[in-house]
N, CA, C and O of each residue as an XYZ file, in Angstrom:
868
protein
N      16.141      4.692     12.910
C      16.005      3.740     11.817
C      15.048      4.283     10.765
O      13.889      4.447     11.146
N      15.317      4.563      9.615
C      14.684      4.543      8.336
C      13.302      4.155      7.947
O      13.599      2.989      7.687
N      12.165      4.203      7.727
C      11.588      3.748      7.167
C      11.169      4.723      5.273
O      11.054      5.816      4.720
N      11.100      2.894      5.039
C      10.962      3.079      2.955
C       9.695      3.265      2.674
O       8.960      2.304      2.901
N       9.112      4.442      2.147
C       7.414      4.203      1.668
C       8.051      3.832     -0.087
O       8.971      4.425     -0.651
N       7.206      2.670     -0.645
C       7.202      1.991     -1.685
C       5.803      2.173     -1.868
O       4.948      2.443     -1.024
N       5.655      1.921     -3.515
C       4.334      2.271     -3.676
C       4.534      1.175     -5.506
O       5.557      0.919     -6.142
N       3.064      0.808     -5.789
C       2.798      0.160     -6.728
C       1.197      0.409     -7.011
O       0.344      0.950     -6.308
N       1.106     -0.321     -8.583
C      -0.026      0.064     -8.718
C      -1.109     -1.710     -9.369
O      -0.807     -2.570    -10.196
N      -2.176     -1.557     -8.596
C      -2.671     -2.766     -8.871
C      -4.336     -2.583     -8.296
O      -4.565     -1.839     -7.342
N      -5.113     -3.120     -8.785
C      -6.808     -3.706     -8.704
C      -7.057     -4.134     -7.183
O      -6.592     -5.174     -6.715
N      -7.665     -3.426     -6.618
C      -8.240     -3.750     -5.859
C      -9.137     -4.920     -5.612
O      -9.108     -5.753     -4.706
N      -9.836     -4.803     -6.499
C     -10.530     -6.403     -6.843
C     -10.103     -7.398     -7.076
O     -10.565     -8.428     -6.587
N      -8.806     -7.368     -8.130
C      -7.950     -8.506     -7.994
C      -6.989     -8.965     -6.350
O      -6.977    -10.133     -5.961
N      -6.523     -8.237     -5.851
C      -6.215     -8.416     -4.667
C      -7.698     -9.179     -3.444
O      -7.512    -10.061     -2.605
N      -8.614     -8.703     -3.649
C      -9.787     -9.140     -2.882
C      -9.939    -10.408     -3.477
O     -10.303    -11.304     -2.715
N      -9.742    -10.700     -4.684
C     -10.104    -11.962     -5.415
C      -9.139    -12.957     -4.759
O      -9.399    -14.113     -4.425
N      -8.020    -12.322     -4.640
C      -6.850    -13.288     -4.152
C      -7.063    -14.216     -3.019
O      -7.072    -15.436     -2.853
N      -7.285    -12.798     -2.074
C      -7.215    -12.946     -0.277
C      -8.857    -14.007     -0.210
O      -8.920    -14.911      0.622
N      -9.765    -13.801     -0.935
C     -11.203    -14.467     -0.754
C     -10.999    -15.864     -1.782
O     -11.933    -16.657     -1.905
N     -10.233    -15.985     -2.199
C      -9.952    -17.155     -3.126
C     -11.030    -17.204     -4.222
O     -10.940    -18.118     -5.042
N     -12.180    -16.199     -4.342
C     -12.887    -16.409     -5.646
C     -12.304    -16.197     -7.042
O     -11.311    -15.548     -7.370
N     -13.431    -17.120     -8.017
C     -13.121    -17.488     -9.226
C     -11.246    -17.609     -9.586
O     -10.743    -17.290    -10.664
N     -10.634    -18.039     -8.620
C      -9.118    -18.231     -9.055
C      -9.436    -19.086    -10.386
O     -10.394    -19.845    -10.529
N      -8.178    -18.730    -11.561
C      -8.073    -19.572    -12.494
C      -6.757    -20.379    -11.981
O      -6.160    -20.113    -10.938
N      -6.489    -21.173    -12.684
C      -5.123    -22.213    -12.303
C      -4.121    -20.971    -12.451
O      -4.075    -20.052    -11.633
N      -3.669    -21.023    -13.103
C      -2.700    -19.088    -13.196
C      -2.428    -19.137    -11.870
O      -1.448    -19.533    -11.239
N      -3.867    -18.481    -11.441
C      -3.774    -17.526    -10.224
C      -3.322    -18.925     -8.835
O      -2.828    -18.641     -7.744
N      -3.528    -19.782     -9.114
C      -3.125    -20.804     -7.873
C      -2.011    -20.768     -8.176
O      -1.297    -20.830     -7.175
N      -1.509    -20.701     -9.018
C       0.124    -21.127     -9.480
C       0.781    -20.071     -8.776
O       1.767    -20.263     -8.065
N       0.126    -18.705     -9.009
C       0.360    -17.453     -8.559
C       0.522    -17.743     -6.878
O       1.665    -17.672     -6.426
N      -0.418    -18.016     -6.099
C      -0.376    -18.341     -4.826
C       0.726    -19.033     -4.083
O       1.103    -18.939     -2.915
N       1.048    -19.603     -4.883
C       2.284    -20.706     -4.443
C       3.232    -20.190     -4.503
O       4.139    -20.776     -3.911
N       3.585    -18.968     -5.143
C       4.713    -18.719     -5.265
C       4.567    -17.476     -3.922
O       5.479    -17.212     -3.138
N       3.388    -16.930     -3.924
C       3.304    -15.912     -2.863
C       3.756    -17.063     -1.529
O       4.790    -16.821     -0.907
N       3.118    -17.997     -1.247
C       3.516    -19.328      0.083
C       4.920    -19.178     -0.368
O       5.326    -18.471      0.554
N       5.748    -19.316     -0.993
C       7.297    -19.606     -0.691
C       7.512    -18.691     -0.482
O       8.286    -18.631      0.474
N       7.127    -17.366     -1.041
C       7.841    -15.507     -0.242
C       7.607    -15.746      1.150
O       8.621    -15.668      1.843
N       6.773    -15.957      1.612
C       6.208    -15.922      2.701
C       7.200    -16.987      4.115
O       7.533    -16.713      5.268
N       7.364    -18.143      3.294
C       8.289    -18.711      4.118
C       9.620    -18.360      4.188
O      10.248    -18.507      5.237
N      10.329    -17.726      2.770
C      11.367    -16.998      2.607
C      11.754    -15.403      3.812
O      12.817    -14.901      4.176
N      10.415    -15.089      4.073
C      10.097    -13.888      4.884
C       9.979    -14.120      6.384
O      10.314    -13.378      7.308
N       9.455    -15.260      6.404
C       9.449    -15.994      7.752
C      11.383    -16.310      8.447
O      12.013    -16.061      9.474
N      11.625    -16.954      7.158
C      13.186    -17.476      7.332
C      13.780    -15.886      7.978
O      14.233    -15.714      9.110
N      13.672    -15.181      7.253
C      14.307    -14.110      7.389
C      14.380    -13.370      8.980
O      15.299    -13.070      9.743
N      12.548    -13.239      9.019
C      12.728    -13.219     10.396
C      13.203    -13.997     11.905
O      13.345    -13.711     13.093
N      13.305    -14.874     11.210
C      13.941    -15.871     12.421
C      15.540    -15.776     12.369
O      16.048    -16.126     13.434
N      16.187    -15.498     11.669
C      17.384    -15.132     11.653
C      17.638    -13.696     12.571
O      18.536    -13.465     13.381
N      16.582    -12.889     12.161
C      16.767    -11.832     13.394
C      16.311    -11.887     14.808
O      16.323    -11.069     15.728
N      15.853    -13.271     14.671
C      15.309    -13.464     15.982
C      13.942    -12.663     16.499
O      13.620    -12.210     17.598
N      13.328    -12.696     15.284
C      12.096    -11.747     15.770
C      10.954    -12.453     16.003
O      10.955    -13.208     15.030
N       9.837    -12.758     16.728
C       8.923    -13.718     16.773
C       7.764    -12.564     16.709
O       8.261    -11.516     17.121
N       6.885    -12.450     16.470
C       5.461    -11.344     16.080
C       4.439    -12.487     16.601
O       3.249    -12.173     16.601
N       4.753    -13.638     16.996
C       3.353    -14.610     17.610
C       2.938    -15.173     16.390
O       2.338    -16.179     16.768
N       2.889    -15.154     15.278
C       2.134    -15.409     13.889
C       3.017    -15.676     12.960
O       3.663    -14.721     12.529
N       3.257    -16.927     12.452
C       4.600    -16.798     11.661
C       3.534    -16.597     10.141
O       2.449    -17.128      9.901
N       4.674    -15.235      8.963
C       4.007    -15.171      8.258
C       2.847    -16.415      7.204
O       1.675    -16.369      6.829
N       3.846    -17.296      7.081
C       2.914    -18.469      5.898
C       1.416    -18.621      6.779
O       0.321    -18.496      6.231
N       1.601    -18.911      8.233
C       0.381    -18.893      8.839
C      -0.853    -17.586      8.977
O      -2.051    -17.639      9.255
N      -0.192    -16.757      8.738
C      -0.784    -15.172      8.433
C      -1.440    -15.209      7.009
O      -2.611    -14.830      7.040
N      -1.091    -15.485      6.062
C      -1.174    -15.647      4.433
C      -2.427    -16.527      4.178
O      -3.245    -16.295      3.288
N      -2.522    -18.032      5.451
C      -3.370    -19.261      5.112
C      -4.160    -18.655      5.794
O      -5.274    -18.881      5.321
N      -4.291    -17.506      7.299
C      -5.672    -17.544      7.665
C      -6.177    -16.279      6.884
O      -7.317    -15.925      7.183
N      -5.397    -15.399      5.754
C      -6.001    -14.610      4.602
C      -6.402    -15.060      3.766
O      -7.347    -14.497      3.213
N      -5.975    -16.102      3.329
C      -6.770    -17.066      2.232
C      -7.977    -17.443      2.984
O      -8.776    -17.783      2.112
N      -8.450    -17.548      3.952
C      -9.371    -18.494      4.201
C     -10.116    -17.389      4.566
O     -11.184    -17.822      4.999
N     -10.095    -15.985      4.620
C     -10.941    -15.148      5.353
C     -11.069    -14.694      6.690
O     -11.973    -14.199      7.364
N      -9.949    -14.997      6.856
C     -10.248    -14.386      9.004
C      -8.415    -13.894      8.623
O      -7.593    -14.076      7.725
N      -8.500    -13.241      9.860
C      -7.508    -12.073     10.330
C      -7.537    -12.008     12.159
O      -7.430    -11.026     12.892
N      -7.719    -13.418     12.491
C      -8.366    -13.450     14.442
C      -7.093    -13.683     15.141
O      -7.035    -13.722     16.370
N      -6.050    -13.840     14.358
C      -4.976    -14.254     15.699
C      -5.104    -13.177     17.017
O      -5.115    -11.963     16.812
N      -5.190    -13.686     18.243
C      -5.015    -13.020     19.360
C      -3.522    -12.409     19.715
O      -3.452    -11.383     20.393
N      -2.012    -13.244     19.110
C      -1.270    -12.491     19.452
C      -0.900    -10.960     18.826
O      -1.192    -10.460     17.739
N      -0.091    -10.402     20.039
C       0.056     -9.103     20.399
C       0.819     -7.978     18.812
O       0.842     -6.787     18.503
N       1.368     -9.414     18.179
C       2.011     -8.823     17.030
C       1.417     -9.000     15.520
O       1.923     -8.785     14.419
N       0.229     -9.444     15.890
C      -0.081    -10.430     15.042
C      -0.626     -9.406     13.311
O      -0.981     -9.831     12.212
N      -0.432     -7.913     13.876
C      -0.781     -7.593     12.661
C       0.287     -7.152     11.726
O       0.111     -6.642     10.620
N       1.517     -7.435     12.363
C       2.609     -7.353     11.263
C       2.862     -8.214     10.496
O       3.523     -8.092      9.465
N       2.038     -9.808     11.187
C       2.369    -10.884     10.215
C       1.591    -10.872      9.142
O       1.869    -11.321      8.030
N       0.128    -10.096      9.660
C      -1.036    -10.057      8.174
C      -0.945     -9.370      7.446
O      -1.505     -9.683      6.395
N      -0.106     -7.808      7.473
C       0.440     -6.847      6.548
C       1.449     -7.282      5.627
O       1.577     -7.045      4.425
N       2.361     -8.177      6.668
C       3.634     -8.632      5.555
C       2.930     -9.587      4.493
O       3.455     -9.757      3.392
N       1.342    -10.409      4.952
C       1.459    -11.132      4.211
C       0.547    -10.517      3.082
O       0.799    -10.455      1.878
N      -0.261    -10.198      3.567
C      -0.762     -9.140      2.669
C      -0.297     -8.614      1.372
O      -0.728     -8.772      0.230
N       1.011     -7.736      2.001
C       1.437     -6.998      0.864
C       2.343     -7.970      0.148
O       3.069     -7.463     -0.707
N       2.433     -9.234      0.332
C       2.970    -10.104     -0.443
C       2.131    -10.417     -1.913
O       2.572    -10.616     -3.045
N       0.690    -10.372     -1.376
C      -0.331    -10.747     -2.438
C      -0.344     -9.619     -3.060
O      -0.043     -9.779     -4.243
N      -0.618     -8.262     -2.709
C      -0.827     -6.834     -2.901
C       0.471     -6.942     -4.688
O       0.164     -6.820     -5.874
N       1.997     -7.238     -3.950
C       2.457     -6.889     -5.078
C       2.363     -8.171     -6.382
O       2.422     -7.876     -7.576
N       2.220     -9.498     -5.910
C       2.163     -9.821     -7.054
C       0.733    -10.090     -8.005
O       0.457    -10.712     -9.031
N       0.098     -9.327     -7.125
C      -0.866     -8.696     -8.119
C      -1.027     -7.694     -9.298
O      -1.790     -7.880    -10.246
N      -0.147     -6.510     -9.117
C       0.262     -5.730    -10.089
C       1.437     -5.049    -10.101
O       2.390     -5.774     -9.816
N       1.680     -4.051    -10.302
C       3.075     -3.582    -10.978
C       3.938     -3.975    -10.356
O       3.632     -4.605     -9.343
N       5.610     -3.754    -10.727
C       6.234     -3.731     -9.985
C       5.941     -2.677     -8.835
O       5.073     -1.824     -8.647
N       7.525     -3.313     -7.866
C       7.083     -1.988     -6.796
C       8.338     -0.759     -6.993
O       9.422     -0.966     -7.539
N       8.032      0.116     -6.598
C       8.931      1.281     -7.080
C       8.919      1.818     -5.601
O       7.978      1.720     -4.814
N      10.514      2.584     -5.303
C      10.121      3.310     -4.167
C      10.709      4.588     -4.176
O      11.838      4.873     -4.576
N       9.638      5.522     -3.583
C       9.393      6.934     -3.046
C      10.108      7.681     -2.449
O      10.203      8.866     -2.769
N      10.767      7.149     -1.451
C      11.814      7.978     -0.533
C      11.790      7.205      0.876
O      10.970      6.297      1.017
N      12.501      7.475      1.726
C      12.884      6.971      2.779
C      12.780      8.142      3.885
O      13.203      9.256      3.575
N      12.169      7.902      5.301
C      12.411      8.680      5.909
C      12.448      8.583      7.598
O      11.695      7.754      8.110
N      13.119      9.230      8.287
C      12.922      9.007      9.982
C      11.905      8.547     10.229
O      11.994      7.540     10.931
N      10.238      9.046      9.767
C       9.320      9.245     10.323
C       8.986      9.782      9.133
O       9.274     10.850      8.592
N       8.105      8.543      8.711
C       7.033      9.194      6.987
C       5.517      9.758      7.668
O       4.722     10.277      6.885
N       5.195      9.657      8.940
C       4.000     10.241      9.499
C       4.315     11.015      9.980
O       3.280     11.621     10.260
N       5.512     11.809     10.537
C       5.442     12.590     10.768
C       5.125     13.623      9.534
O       4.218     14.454      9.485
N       6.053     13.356      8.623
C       6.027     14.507      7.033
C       5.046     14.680      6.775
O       4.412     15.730      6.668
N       4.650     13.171      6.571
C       3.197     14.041      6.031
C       1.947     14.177      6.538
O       0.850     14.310      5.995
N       2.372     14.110      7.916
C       1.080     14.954      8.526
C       1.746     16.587      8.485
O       0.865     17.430      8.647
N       2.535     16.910      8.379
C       3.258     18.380      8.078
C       2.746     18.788      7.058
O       2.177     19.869      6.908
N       2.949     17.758      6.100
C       2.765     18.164      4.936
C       1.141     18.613      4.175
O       0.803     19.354      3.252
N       0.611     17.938      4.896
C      -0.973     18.036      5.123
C      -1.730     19.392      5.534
O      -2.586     20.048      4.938
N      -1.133     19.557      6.702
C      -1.024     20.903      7.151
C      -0.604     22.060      6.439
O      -1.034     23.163      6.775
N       0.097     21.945      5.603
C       0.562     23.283      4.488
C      -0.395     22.826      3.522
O      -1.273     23.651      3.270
N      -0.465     21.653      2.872
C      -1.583     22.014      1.654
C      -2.666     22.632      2.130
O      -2.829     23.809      1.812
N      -3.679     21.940      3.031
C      -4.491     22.589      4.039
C      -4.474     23.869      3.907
O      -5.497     24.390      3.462
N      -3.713     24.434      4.135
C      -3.415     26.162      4.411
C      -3.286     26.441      2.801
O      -3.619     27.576      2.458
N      -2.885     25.635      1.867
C      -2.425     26.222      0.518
C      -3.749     26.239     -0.591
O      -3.785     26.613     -1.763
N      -4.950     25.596      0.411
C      -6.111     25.711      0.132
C      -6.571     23.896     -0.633
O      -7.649     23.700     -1.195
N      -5.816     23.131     -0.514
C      -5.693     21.554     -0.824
C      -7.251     20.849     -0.066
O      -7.375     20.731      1.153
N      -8.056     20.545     -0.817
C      -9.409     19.749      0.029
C      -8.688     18.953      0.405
O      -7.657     18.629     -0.184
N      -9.351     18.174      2.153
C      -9.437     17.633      2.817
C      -9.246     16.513      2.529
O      -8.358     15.838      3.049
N     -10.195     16.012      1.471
C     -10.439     14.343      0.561
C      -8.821     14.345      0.116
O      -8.189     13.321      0.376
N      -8.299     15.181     -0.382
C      -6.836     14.847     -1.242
C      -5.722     14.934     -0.830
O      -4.764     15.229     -1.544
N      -5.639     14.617      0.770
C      -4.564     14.750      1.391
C      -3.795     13.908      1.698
O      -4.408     12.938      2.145
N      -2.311     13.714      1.688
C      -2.068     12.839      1.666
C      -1.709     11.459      2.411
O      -1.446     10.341      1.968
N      -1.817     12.062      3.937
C      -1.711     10.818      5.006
C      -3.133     10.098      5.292
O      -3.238      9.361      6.273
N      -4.061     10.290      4.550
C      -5.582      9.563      4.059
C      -5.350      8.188      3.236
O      -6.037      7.169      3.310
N      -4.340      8.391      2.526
C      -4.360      7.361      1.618
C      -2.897      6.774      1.755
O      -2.575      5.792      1.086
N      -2.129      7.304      2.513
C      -0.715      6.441      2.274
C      -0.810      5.508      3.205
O      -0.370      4.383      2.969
N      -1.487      5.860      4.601
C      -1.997      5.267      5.820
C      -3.367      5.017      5.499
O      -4.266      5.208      6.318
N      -3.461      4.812      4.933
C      -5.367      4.219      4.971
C      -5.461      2.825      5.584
O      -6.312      2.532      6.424
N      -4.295      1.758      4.993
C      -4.522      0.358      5.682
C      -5.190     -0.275      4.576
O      -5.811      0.473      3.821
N      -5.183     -1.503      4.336
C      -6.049     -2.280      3.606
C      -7.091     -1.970      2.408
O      -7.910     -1.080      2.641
N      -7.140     -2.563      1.249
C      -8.315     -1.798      1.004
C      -9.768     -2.247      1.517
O     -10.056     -3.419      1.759
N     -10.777     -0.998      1.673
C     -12.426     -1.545      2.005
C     -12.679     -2.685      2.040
O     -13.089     -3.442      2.919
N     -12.166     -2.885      0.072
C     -13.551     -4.483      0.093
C     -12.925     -5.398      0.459
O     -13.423     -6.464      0.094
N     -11.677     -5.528      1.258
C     -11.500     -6.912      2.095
C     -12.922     -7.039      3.503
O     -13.188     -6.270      4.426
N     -13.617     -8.495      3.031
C     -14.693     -8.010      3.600
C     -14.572     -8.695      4.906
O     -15.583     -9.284      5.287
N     -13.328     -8.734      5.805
C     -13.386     -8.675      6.949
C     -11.759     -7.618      7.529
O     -10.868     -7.023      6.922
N     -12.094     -7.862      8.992
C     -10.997     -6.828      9.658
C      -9.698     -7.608      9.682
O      -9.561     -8.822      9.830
N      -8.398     -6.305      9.437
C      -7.003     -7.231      9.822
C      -6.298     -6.039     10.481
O      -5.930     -4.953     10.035
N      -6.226     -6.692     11.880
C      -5.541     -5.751     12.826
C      -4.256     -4.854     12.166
O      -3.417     -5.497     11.535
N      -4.126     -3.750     12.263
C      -2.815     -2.940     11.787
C      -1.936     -3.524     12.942
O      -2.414     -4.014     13.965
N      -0.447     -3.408     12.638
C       1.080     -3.485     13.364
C       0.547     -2.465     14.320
O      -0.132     -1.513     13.935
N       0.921     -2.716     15.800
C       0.669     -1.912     16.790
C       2.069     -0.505     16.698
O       1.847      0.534     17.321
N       3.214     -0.626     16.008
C       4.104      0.245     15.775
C       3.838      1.180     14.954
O       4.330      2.307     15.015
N       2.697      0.628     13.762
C       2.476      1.408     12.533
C       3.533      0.784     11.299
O       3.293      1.064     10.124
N       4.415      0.140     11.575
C       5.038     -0.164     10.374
C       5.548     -1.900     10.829
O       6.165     -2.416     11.761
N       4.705     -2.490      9.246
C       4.721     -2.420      8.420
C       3.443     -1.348      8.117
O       2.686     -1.115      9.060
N       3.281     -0.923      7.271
C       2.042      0.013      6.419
C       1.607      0.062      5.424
O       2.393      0.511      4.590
N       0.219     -0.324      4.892
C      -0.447     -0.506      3.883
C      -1.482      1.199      3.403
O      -1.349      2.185      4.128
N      -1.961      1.223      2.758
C      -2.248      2.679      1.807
C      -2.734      2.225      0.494
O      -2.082      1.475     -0.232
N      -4.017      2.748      0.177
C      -4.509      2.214     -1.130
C      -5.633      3.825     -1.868
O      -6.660      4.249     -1.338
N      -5.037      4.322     -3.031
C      -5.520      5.192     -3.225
C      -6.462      4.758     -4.646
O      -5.982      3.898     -5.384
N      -7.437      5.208     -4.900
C      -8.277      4.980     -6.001
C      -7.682      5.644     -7.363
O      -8.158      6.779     -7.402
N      -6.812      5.425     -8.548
C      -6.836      6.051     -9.638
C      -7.364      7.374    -10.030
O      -6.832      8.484    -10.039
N      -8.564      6.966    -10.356
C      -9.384      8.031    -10.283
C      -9.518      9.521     -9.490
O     -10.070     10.572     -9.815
N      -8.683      9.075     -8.190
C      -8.620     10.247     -7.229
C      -7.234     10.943     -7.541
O      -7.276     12.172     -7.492
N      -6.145     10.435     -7.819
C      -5.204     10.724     -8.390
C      -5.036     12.061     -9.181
O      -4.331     13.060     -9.041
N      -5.811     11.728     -9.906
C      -5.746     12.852    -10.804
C      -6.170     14.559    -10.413
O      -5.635     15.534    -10.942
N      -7.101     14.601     -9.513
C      -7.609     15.724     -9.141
C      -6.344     16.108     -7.626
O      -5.959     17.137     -7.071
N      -6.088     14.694     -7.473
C      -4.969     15.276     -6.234
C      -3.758     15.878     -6.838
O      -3.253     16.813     -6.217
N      -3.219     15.502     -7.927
C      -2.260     15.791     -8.588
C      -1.987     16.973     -9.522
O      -0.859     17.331     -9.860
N      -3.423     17.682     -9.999
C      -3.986     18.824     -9.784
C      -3.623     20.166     -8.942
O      -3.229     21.329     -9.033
N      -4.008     19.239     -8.139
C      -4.175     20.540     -6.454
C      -2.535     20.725     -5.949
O      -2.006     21.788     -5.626
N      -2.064     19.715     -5.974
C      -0.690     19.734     -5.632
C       0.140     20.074     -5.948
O       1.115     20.237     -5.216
N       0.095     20.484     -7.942
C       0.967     21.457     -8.627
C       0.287     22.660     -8.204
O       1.041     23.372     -7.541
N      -0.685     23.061     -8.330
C      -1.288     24.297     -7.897
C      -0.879     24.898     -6.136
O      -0.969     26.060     -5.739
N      -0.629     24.223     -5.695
C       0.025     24.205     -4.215
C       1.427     24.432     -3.945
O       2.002     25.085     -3.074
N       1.843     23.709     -4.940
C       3.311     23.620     -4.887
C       3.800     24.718     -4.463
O       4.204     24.577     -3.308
N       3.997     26.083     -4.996
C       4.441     27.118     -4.885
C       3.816     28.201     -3.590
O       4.087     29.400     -3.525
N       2.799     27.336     -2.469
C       2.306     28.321     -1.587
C       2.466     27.535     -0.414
O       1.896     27.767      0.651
N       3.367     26.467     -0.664
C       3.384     25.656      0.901
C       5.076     25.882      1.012
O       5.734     26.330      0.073
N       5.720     25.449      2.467
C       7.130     25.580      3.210
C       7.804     25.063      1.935
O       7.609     24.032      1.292
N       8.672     26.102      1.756
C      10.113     25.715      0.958
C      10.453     24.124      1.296
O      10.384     23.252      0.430
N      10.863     23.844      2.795
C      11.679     22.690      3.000
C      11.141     21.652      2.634
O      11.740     20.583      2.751
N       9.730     21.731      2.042
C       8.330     20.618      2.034
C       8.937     19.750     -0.030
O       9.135     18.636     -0.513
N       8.968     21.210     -0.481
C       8.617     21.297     -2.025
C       9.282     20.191     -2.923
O       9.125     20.206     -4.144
N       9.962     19.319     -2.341
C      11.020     18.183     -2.900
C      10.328     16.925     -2.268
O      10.389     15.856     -2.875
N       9.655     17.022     -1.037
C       9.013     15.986     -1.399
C       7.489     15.617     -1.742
O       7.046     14.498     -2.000
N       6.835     16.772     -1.682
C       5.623     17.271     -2.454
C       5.914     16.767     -4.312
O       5.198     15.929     -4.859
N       6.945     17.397     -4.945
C       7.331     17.262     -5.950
C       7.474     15.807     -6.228
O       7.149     15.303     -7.303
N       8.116     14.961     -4.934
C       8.080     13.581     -5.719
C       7.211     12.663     -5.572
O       7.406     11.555     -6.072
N       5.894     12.992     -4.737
C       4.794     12.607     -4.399
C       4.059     12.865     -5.822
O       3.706     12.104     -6.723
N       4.025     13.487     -5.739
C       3.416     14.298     -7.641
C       3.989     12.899     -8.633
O       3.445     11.848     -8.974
N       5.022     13.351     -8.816
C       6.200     12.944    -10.063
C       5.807     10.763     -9.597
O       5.749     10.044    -10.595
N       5.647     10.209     -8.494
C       5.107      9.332     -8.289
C       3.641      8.590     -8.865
O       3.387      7.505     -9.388
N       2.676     10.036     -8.390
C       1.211      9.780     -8.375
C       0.474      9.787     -9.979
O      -0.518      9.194    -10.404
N       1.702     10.992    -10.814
C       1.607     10.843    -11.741
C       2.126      9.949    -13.280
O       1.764      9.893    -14.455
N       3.249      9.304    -12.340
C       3.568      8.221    -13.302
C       2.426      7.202    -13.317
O       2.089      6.595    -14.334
N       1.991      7.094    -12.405
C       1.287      5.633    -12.913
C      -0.605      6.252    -13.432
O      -1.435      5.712    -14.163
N      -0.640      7.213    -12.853
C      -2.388      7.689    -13.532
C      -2.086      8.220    -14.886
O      -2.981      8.215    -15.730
N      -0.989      8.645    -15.147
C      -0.824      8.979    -16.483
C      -1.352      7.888    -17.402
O      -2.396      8.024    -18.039
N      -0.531      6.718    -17.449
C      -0.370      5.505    -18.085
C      -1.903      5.168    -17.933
O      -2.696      4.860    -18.823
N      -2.092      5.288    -16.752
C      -3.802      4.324    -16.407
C      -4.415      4.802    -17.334
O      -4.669      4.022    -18.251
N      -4.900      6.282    -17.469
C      -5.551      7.356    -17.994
C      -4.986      7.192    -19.323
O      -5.936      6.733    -19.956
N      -4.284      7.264    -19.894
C      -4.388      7.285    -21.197
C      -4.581      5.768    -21.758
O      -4.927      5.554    -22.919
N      -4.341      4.816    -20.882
C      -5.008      3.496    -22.050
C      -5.938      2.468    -21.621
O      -5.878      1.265    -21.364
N      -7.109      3.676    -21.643
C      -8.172      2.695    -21.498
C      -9.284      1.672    -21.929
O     -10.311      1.155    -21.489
N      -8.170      1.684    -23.485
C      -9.111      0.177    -24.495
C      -7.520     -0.381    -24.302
O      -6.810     -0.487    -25.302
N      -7.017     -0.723    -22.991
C      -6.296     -1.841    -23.428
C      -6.660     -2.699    -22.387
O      -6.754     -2.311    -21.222
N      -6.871     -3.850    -22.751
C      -7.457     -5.455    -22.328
C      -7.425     -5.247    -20.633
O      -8.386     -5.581    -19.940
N      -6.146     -4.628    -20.048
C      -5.604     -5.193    -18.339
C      -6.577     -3.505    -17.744
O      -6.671     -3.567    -16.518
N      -7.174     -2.302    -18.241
C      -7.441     -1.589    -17.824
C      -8.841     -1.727    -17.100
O      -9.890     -2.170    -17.567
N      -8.551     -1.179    -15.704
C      -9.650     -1.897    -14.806
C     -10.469     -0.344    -14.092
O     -10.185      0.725    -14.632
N     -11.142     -0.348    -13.275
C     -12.000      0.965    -13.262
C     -11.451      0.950    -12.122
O     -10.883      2.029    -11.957
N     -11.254     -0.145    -10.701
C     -10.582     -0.112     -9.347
C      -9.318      0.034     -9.462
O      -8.787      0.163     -8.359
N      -8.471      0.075    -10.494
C      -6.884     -0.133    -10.680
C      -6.701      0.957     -9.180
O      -7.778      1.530     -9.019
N      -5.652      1.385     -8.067
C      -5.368      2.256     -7.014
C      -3.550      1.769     -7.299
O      -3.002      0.802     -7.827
N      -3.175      2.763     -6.768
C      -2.013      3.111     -6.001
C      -1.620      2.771     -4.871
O      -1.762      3.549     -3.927
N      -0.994      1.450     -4.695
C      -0.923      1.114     -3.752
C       0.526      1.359     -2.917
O       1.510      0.966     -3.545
N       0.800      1.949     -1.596
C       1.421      2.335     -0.999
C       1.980      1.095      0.012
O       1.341      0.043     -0.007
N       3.184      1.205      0.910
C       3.646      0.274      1.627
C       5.061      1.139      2.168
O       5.907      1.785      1.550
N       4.860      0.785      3.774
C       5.945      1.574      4.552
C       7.030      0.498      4.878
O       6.475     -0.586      4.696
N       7.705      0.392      5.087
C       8.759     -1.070      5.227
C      10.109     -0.174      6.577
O      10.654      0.916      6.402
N      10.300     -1.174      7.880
C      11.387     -0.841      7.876
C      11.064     -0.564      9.399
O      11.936     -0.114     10.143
């Protein structure tokens, strides 16, 4: 079975603002409500496949709003990822997706391994940030999916750029079979830091803006 890495780009802080419910304006409640009907829409969904995770998502979403992440059941961190990345996207961009693959940890821990060798620092690699999980300033813990997928990944803007750097400079000294999806990791990382980076007197430009990643599937 397939899994989709999707990726978008959005504030970290605004997402923390979400999940902690501070300074919401009415907007942003309005905003919430509509994340609660995805959520039951997502729930529906899974019950049609007959899948139970112990945590039905809307209940995953209300104990993120409120600050805890404690359910004891066994599945319970697929319900806080799904709900998660519910808030995650309608916080900022659309979502766009990357490629699809057997096994996206496997690649790019491969892939890691050749930049590595292609002389790529450590900090700019890329199963650091596609798998990172959550961002930091959620200021409590939310168990990861014991499978690994669903999958959350949050890269800083700012880091972008020097990774994107290293990676054209790499390009040409890591495995042939690699270079297509190295290339669209790039052609990804750089659509959206481009844009960030060049407009930064416009009103929505934020200093936490990241790259946010998501494995589905």
């Amino acid at each position: 079975m397939s899994k989709i890495v999707n990726y978008s780009m959005a504030s970290r802080g605004r997402v923390v603002q979400f999940v902690t419910g501070r300074d919401l304006t009415a907007d942003d409640r309005e905003t919430l409500e509509e994340v609660r009907e995805l959520a039951r829409i997502r729930q529906d969904d899974l019950e049609r496949q007959e899948l139970d995770w112990g945590l039905m998502v809307p209940d995953a979403l209300e104990h993120l709003l409120s600050g805890r992440a404690d359910s004891p059941a066994e599945w319970a961190g697929n319900a806080y990822y799904t709900a998660l990345q519910l808030v995650i996207d309608y916080s900022g961009s659309d979502v766009s997706t990357l490629a699809s693959y057997s096994s996206p940890i496997t690649l790019y821990t491969v892939l890691d391994k050749e930049l590595s060798t292609a002389g790529v620092a450590t900090d700019l690699l890329p199963t650091q940030y596609i798998f990172s999980g959550p961002p930091s300033e959620i200021p409590f813990h939310i168990p990861r999916p014991p499978e690994g997928s669903p999958e959350i990944g949050v890269w800083p803007m700012p880091k972008a750029g020097p990774a994107i750097q290293a990676y054209r400079e790499a390009l040409d000294r890591i495995d042939s079979d690699l270079r297509y999806e190295l290339s669209e990791l790039i052609e990804a990382l750089d659509g959206w830091f481009s844009g960030w980076n060049r407009n930064r007197d416009m009103p929505w430009w934020r200093e936490d803006t990241s790259i946010f990643f998501s494995i589905v599937g």
